[in-house]
C-alpha positions in Angstrom: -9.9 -17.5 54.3 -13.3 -17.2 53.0 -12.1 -13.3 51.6 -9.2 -14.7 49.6 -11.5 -17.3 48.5 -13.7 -14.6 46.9 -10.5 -12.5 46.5 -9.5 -15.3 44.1 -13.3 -16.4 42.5 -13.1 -12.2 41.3 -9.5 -12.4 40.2 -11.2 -15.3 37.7 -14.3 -13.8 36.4 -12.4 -10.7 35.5 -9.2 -11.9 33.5 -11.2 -13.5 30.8 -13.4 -10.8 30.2 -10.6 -8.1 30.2 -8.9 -10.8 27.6 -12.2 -10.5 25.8 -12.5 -6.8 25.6 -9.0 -6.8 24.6 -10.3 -8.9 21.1 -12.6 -6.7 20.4 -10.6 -3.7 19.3 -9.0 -5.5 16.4 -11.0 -5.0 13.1 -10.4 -6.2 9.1 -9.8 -3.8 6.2 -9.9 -4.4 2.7 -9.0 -1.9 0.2 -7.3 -1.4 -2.9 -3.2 -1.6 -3.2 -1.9 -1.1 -6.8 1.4 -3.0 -7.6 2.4 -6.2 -9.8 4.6 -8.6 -8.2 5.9 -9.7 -5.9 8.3 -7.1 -4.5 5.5 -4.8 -4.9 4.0 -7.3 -2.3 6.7 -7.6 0.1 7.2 -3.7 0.3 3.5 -2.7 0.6 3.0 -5.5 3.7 6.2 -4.1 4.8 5.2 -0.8 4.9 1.8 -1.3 6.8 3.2 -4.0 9.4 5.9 -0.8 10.2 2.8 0.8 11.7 2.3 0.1 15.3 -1.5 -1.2 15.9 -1.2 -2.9 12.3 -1.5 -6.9 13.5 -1.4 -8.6 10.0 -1.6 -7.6 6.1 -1.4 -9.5 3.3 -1.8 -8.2 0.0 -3.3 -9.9 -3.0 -1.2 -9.7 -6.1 -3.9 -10.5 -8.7 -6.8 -8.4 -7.5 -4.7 -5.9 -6.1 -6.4 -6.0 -2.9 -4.8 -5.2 1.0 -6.4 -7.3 3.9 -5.2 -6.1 7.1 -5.9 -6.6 11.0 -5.5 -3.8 13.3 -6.2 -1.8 16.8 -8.1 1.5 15.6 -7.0 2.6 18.8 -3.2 2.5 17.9 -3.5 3.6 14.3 -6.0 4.8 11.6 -6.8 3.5 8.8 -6.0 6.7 6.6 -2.5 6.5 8.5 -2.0 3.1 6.5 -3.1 4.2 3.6 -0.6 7.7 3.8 2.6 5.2 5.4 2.1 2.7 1.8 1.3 5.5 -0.7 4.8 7.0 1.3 6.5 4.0 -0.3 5.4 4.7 -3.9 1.8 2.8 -4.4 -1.3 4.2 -4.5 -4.0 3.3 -2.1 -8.0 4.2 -2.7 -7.8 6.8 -0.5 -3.4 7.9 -0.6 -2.0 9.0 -3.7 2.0 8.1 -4.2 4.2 11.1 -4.9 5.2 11.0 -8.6 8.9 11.7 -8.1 8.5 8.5 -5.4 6.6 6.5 -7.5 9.1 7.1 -10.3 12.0 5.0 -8.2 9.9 2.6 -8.3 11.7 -0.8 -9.6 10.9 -1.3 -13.6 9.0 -4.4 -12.5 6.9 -2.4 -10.0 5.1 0.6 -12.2 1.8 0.3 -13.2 -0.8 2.1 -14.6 -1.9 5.1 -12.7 -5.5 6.0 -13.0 -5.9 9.7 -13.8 -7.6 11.5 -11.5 
């Protein structure tokens, strides 16, 4: 009895700190998205929720800015970046491909820095 007792007492001082552990993979990325409205919204969180490890994103319409949550052991953060600029918007570190871009809704082209 006093083994399944202990049994038990381990089972409860492990869980929470696996659980713990567990939080601690997940880490916050901002970085800039360009787009203009709000399909340009829906498709860009679209395309980074697609990834697996992504948890949450929410872009920011007026500053043009991504905020995402996700496992940097399921995903990279240059895979989000390729998997939007896939989609026709470029990311500060994923340039779109023009003829991709250029299907782009009218609403949704903007100004593309020169590089």
């Amino acid at each position: 009895m006093k083994a399944l007792k202990k049994i038990i007492l381990l089972f409860i001082l492990i869980v929470p700190l696996s659980i713990n552990s567990q939080n601690k993979k997940i880490e916050k990325s901002t970085f800039e998205v360009s787009g203009n409205c709000e399909m340009c919204k829906k498709r860009i969180e679209k395309s980074a929720l697609s990834l697996k490890g992504v948890k949450s994103a929410s872009w920011d319409i007026p500053s043009n800015m991504i905020s995402i949550l996700y496992d940097p052991n399921k995903v990279t953060l240059q895979n989000v970046h390729n998997k939007i600029a896939l989609i026709g918007h470029d990311t500060s570190l994923a340039k779109a491909k023009e003829e991709v871009y250029n299907q782009l809704p009218v609403c949704c082209i903007y100004r593309r820095t020169i590089e």
